[in-house]
C-alpha positions as CSV (number, residue, x, y, z in Angstrom):
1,X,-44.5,-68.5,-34.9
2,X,-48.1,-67.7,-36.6
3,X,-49.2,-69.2,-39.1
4,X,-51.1,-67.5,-42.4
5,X,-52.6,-68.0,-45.6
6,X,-50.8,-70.4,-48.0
7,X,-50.4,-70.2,-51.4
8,X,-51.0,-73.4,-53.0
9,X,-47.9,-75.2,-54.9
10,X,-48.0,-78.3,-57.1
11,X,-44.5,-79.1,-55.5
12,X,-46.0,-80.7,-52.2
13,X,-42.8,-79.6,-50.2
14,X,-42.9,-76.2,-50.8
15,X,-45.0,-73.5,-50.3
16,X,-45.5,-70.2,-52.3
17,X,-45.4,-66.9,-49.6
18,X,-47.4,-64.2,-51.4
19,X,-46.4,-61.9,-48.3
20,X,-45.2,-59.5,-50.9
21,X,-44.5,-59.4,-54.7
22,X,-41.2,-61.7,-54.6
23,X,-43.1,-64.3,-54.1
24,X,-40.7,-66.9,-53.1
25,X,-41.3,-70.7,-53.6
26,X,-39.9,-71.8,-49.8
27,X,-39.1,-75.5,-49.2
28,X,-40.3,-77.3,-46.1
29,X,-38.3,-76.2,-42.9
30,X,-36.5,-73.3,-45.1
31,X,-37.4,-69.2,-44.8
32,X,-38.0,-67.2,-47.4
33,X,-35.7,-64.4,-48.7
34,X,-36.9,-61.5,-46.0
35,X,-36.0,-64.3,-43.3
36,X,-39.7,-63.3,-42.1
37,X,-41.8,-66.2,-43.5
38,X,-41.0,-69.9,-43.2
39,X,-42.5,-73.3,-44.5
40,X,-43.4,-75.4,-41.2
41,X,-44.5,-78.8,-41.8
42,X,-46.0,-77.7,-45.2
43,X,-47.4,-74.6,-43.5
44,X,-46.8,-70.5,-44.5
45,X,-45.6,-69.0,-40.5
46,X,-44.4,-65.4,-39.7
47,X,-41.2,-66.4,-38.2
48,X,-41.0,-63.0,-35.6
49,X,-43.9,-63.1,-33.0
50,X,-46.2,-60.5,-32.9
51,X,-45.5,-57.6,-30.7
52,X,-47.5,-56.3,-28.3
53,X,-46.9,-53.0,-25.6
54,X,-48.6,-53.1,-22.0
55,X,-49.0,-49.7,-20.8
56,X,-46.9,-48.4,-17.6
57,X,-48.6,-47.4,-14.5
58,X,-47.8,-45.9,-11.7
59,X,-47.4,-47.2,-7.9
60,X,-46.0,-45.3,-5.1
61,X,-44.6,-42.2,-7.5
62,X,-42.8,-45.2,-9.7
63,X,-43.8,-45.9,-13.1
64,X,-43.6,-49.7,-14.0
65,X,-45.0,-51.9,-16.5
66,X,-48.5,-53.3,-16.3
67,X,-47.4,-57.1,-15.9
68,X,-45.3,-55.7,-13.0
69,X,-48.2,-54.3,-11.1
70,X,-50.6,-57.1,-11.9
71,X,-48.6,-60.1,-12.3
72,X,-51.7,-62.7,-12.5
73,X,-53.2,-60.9,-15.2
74,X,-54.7,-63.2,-17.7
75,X,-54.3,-61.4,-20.8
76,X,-57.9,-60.6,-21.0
77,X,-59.5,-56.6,-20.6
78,X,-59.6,-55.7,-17.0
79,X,-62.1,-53.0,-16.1
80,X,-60.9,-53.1,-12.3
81,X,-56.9,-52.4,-13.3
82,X,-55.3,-49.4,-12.0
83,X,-55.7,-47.6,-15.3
84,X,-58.5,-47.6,-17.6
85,X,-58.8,-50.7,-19.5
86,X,-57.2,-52.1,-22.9
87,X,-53.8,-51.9,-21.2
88,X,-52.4,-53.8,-24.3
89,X,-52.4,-52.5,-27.4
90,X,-51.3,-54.7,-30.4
91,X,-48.5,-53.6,-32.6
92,X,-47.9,-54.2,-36.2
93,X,-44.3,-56.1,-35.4
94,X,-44.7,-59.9,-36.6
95,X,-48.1,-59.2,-37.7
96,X,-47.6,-59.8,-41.4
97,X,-49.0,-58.0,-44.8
98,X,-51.9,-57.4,-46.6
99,X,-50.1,-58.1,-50.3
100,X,-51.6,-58.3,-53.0
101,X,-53.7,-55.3,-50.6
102,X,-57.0,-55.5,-51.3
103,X,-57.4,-58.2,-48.2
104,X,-58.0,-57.0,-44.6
105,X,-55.2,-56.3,-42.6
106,X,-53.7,-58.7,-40.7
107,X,-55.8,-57.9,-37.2
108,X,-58.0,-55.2,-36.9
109,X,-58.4,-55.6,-33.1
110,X,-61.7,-54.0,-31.2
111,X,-60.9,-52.7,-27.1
112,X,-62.9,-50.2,-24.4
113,X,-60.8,-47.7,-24.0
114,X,-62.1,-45.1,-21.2
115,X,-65.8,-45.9,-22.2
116,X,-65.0,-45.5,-26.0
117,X,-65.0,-48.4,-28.4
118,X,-62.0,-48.3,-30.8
119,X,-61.0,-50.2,-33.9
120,X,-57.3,-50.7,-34.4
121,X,-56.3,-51.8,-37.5
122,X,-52.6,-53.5,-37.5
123,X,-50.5,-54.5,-40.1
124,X,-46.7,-54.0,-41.9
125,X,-46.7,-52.0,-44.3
126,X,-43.9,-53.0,-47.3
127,X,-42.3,-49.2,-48.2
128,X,-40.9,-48.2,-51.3
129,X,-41.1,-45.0,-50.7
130,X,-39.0,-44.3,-47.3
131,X,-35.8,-43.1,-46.3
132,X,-34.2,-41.7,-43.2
133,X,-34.2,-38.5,-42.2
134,X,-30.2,-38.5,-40.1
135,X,-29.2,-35.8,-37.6
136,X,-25.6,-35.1,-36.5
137,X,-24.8,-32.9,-33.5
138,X,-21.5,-32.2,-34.5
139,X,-19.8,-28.6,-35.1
140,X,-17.7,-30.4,-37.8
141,X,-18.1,-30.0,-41.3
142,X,-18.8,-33.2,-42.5
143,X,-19.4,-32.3,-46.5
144,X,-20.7,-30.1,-49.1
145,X,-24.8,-29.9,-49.0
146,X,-25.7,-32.0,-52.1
147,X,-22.8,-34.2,-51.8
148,X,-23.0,-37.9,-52.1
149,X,-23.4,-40.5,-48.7
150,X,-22.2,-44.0,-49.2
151,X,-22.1,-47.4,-47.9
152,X,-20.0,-49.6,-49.5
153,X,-19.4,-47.9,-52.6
154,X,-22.6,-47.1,-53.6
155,X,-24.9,-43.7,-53.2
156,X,-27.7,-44.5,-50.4
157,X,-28.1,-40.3,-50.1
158,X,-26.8,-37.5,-50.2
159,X,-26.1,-34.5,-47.4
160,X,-28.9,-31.7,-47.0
161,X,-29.1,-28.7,-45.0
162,X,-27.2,-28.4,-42.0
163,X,-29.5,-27.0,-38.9
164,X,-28.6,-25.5,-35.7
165,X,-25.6,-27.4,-34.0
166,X,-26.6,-30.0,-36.6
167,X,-25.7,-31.8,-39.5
168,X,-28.5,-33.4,-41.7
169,X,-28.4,-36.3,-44.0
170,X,-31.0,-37.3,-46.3
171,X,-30.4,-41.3,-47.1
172,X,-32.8,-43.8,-48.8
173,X,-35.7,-42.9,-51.1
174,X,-37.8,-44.7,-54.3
175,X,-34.7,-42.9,-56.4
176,X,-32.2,-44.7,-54.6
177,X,-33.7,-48.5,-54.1
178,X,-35.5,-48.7,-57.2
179,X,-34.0,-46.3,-59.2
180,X,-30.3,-47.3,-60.0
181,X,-28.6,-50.5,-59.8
182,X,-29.5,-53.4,-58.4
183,X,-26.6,-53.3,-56.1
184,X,-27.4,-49.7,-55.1
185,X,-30.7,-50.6,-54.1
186,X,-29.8,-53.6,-52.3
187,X,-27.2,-51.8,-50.5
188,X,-29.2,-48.8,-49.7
189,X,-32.1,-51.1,-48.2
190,X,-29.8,-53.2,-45.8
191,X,-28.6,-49.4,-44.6
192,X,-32.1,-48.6,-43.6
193,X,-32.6,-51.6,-42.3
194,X,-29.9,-51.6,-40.3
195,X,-30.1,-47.5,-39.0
196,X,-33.9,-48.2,-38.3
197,X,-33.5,-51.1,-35.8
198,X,-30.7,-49.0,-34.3
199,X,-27.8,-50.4,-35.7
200,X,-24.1,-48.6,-36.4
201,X,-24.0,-47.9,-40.1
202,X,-20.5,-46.6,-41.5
203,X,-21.3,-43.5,-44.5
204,X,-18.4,-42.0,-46.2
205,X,-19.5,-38.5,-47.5
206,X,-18.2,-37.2,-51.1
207,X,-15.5,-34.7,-50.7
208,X,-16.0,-34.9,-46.8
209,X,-15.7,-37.3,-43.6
210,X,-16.6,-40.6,-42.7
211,X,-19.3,-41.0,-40.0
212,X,-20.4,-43.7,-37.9
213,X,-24.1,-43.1,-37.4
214,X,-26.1,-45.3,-34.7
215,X,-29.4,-44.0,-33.3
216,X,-29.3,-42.7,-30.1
217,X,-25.5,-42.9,-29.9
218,X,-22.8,-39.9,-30.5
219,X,-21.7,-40.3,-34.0
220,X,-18.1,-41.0,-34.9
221,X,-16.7,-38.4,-37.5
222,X,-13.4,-39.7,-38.8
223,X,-12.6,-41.9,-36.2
224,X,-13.0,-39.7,-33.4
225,X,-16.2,-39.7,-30.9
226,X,-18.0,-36.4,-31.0
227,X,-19.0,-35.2,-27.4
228,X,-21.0,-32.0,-27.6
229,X,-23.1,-29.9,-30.0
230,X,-22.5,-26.2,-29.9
231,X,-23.9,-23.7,-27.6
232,X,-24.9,-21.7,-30.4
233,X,-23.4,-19.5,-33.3
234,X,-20.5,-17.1,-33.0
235,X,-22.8,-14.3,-32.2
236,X,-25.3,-16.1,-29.8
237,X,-22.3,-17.7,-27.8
238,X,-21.0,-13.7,-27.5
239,X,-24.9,-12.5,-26.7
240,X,-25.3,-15.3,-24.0
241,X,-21.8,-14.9,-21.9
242,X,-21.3,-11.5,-22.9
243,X,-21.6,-10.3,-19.1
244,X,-20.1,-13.2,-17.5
245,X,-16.5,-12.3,-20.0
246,X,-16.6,-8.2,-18.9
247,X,-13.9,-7.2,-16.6
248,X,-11.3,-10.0,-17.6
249,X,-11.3,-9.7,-20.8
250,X,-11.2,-6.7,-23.2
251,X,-12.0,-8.6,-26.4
252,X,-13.6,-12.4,-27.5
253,X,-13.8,-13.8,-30.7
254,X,-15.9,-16.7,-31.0
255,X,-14.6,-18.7,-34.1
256,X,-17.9,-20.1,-35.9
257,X,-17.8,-21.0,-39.5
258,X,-21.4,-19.5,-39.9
259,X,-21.4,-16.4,-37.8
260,X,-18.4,-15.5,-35.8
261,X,-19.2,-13.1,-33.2
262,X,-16.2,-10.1,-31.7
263,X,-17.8,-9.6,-28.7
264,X,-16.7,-5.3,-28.1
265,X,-18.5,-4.2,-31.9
266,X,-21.3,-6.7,-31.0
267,X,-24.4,-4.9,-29.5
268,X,-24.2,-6.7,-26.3
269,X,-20.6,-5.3,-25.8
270,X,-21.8,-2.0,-26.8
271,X,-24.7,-2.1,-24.3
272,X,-21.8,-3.0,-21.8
273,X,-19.7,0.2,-22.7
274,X,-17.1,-1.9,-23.4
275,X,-14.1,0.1,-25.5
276,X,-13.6,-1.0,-28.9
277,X,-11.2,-3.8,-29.3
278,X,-9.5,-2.7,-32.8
279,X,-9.0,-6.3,-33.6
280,X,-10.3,-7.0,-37.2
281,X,-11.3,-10.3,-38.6
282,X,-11.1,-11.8,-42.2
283,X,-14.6,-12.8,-43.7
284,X,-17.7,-10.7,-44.8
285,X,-19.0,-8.2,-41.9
286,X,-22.9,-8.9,-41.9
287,X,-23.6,-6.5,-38.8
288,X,-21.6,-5.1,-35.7
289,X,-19.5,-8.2,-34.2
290,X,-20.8,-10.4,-36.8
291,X,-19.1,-11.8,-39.4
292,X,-19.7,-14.9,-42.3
293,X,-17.4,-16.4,-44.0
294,X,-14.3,-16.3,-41.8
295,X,-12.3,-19.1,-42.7
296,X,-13.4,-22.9,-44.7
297,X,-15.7,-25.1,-43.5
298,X,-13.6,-27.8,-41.8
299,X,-12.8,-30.5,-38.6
300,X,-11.4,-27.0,-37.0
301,X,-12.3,-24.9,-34.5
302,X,-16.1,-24.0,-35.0
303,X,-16.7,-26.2,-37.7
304,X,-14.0,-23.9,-40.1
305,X,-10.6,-25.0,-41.4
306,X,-9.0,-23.4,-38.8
307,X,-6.0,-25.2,-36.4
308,X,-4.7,-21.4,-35.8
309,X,-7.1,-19.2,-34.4
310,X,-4.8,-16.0,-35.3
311,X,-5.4,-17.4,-38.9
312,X,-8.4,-15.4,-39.0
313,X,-7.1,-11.8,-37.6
314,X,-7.3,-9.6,-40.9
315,X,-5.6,-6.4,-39.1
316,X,-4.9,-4.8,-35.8
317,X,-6.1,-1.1,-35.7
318,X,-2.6,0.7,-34.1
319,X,-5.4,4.3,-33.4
320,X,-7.7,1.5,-31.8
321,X,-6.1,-1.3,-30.2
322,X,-3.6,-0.8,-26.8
323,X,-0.8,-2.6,-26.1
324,X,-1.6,-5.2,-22.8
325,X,-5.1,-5.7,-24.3
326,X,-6.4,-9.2,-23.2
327,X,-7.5,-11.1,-26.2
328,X,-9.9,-14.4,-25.4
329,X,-10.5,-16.5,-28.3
330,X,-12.8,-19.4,-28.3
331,X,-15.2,-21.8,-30.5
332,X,-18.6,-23.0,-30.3
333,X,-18.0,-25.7,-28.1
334,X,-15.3,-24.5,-25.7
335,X,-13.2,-27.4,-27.2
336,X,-10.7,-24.7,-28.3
337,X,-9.3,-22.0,-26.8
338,X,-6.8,-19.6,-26.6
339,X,-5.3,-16.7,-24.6
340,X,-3.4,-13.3,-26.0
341,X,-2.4,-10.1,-25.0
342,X,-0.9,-7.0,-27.5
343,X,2.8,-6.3,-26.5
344,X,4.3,-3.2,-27.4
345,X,4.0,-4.1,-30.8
346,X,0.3,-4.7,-30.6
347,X,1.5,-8.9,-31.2
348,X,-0.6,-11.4,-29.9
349,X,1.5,-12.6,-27.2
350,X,0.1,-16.5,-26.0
351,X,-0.3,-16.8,-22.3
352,X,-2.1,-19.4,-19.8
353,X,-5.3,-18.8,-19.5
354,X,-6.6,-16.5,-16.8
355,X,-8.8,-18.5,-14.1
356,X,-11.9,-16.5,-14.4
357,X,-11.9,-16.9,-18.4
358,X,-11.4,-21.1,-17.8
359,X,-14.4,-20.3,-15.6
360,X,-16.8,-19.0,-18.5
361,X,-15.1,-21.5,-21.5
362,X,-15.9,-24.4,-19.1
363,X,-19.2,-23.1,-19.1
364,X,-19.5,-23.0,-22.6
365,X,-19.0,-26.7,-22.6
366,X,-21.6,-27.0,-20.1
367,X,-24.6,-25.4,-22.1
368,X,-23.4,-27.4,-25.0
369,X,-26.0,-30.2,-25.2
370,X,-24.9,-34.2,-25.7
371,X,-23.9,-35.2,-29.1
372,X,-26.0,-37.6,-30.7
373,X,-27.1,-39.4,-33.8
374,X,-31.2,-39.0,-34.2
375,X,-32.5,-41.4,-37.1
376,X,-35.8,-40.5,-38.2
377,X,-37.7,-43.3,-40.2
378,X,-40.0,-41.2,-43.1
379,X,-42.6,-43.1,-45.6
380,X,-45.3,-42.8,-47.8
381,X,-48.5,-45.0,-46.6
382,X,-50.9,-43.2,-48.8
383,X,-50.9,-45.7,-51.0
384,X,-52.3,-49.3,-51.3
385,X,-51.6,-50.3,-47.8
386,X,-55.0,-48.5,-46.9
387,X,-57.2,-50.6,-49.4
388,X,-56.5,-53.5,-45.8
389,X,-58.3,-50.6,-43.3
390,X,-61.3,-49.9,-46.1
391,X,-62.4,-50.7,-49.3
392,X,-62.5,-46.9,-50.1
393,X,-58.7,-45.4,-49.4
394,X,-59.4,-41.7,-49.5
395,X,-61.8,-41.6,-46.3
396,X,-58.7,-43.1,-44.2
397,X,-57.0,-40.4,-45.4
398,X,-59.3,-38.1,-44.8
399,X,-59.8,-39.1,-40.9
400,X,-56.1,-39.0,-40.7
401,X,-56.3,-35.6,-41.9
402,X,-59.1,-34.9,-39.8
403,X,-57.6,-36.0,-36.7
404,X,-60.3,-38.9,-36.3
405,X,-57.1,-41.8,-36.4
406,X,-54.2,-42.0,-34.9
407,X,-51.1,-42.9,-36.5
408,X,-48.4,-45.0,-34.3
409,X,-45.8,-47.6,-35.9
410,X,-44.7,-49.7,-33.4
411,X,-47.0,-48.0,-30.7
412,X,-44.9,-45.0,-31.0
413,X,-46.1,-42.0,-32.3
414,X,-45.7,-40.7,-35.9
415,X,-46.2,-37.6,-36.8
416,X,-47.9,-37.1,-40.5
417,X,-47.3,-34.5,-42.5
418,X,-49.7,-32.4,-43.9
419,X,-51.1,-32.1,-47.7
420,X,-52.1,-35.2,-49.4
421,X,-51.5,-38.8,-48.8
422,X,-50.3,-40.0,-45.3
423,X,-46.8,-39.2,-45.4
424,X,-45.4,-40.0,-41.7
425,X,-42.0,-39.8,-39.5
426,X,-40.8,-41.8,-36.5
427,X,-38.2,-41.5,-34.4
428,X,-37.0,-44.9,-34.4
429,X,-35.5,-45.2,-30.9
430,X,-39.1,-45.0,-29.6
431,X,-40.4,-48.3,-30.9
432,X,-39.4,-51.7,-29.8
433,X,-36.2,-53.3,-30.7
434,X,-36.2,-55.1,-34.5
435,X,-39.5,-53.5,-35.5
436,X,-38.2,-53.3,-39.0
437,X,-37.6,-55.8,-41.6
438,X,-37.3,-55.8,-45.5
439,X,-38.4,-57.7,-48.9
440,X,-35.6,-58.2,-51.3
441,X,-37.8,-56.1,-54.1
442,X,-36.0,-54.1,-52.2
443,X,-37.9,-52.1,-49.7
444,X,-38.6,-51.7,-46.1
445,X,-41.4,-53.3,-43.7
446,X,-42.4,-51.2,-41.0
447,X,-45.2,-51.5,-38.7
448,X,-48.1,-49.5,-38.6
449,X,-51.2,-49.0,-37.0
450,X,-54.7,-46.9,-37.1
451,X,-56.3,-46.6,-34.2
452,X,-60.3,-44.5,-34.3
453,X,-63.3,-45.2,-32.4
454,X,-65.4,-47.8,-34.0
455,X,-68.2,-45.9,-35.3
456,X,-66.1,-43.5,-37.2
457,X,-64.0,-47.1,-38.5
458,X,-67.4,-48.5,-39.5
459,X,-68.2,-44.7,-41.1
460,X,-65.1,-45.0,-43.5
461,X,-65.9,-48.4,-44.8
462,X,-63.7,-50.8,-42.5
463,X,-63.5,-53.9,-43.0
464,X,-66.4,-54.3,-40.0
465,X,-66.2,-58.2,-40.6
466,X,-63.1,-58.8,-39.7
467,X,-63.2,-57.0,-36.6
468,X,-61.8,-59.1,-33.5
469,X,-61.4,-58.5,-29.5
470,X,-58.6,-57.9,-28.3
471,X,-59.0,-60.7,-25.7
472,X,-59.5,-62.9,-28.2
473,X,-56.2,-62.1,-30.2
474,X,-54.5,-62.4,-27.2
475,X,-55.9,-66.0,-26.6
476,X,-54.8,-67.0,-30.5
477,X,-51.3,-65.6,-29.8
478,X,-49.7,-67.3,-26.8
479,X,-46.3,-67.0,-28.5
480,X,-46.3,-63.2,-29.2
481,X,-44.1,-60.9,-27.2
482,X,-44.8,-58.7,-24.4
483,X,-42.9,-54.9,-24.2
484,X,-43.6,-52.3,-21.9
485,X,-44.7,-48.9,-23.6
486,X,-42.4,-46.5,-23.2
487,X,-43.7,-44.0,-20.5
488,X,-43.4,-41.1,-23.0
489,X,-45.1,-42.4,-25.7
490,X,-48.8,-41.3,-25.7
491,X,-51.3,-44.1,-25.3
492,X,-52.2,-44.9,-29.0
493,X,-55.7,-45.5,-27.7
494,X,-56.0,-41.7,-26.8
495,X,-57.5,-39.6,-29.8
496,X,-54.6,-37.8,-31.6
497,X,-54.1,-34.2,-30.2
498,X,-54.5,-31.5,-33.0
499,X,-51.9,-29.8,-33.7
């Protein structure tokens, strides 16, 4: 526990939290309504201890953590480690607000870093506006773009443009906490909270599926596990085993519901002589051996409607097609298949599937990457949240901008979108576990730090007073927790990289 500020309270027993604009009135050994803040023996204490990450280093080929490799290390800045020093960097989690804002934040912590003094300024930022940016890998249609996502009952987003192998789901936003009823914006909160410290939300999509969404984890559409994103499109899947299908077969349709490809009018079956099929699909013909629109979006194969693959034969041309023609049908994902060949009729006759054809559709499912859930955490922290690094916002901006600070939550790295105001993403399976938390206003509390060397801080208008060593901090907080940075994450004491 750490303790902060206290409001004062005529009460005696209780305590008044001005962590954020609720302001509860919290009775000795009782929390507040976040469950963040306590009253301790008459005392205001952040409840969660504050986080910091030791970087990794490397012995014998082996990346470990830093406590690892020097396991009677003090705590304090060691010039003689095996990396540089400042191998601790202080994270925002458990570090508490600056509400009402115009304090200093929470620790603004001064470390060497490769001959550089830096200034990190560390705080949680309380989020109004935020959402999550979800993405699918699934083949499945899961609903109409636009369409409503709930939990519960009650709209937390809506579904937005499906990308490649992919589908997308826009969820939270000021429009959806603030914006409609109370129990929408409670609701839509504790779904944030709960996707951004990687926990399994259930959505049901208007007119669509339900999906069971967990970072890092396949998603569940409808009760079923998904395994594998696609390969690629109709037409891709035909342009990338084209070769590898020559000789055994003498047509392939790849059922897509965007682009299904017919691999002998498709230009790689044309650059591979291969005699035209005759075999005519339904949909809109975009260019040769491509075709849109084939069938309804759907749980089917490709992502269509379609349980039948011959559902989607328009015609057979008798001038064109042979009788004995081998006929290879196949989705996206190689999770459906079939095999034909015209009788004397020019019927598609079903047959096992020739072994050097199971070859190439095994392959398929191969090259189709894992399916996952990726939850991307998205806010807006050009707002008051700066008035705790400077008393005059716009240069912190600016340096952001600039690439002068760095931007991590958590220690992980955010990227920040251009234009004005600091408008930033995180994945959030790159932070430490429970880095989120809420206020009942509702919003979300995220972490978040700004890391620049200490002249360009002190060039801004920082908040040079309140400046501590890290040693020091360390020393105040023998409770806080220790987590190793992930290896992958770049050191937030490195200057950004411009992009």
């Amino acid at each position: 526990m750490s303790e902060t500020a206290v409001a004062p309270d005529t009460a005696g027993d209780i305590v008044r939290c001005d962590a954020c604009p609720v302001l509860c009135r919290i009775r000795r050994g009782k929390a507040g309504a976040c469950d963040r803040y306590a009253n301790h023996d008459g005392t205001l204490v952040r409840l969660d201890p504050l986080v910091v990450t030791e970087r990794a280093v490397a012995r014998d080929g082996e990346v470990v953590p830093f406590l690892e490799a020097a396991p009677d290390w003090d705590g304090k800045v060691v010039a003689e480690a095996p990396v540089p020093a400042s191998p601790v960097f202080v994270t925002g989690i458990g570090s508490g607000t600056t509400y009402p804002d115009y304090k200093p934040a929470p620790f603004i912590v001064a470390a060497e870093w490769q001959g550089v003094d830096t200034v990190t300024v560390v705080t949680e930022g309380i989020f109004s506006y935020c959402g999550v940016k979800v993405k699918i890998d699934t083949d499945r249609h899961l609903g109409p773009e636009q369409a409503a996502v709930r939990v519960d009952g009650e709209p937390v987003g809506h579904v937005t443009t499906a990308e490649y192998g992919s589908q997308m789901l826009s969820l939270g936003g000021v429009r959806h906490l603030v914006g409609g009823s109370k129990r929408e914006g409670t609701v839509t909160c504790a779904a944030l909270l709960a996707l951004c410290n990687g926990e399994a939300v259930d959505l049901a999509i208007d007119g669509g599926s339900t999906v069971t969404v967990q970072a890092g984890r396949p998603p569940v559409v409808d009760g079923e596990r998904e395994e594998r994103m696609r390969v690629g499109c109709g037409s891709a899947t035909i342009g990338i085993f084209a070769k590898q299908w020559l000789g055994h077969a003498d047509e392939v349709i790849v059922v897509d519901d965007h682009i299904t490809g017919v691999l002998s009018e498709h230009q790689a079956g044309r650059f591979l002589d291969m005699r035209p099929g005759g075999i005519r699909v339904r949909g809109r013909k975009s260019t040769p051996g491509r075709y849109f629109q084939v069938a309804e979006p759907g749980a089917g194969w490709g992502g269509t409607d379609v349980t039948d693959p011959l559902a989607i034969i328009e015609k057979v041309d008798p001038k064109t097609a042979w009788p004995g023609e081998r006929v290879l049908m196949v989705s996206t994902t190689g999770e459906d298949s079939a095999y034909f060949e015209l009788d004397e009729n020019l019927k598609f006759v079903p047959l096992a599937m020739p072994a050097p054809l199971k070859v190439v559709v095994d392959r398929i499912g191969e090259n189709c990457e894992p399916a996952l859930c990726t939850v991307l955490f998205m806010g807006g922290a050009g707002g008051s949240l700066r008035a705790g690094v400077t008393e005059n916002p716009v240069r912190l901006t600016r340096s952001v901008q600039n690439m002068i600070t760095r931007v991590t939550c958590g220690g992980a790295p955010a990227y920040v979108w251009p234009g004005g105001g600091i408008t930033l993403m995180v994945d959030v399976t790159r932070l430490p576990a429970n880095a989120f938390g809420y206020v009942p206003t509702p919003a979300l509390v995220a972490p978040i730090e700004f890391t620049l060397p200490r002249d360009a801080y002190a060039a801004l208008g920082g908040h040079m007073a309140s400046i501590r060593e890290l040693d020091a901090v360390l020393a105040e907080h023998p409770e806080l927790r220790r987590e190793p940075g992930r290896a992958d994450n770049p050191w937030p004491y490195d200057p950004p990289v411009r992009r």
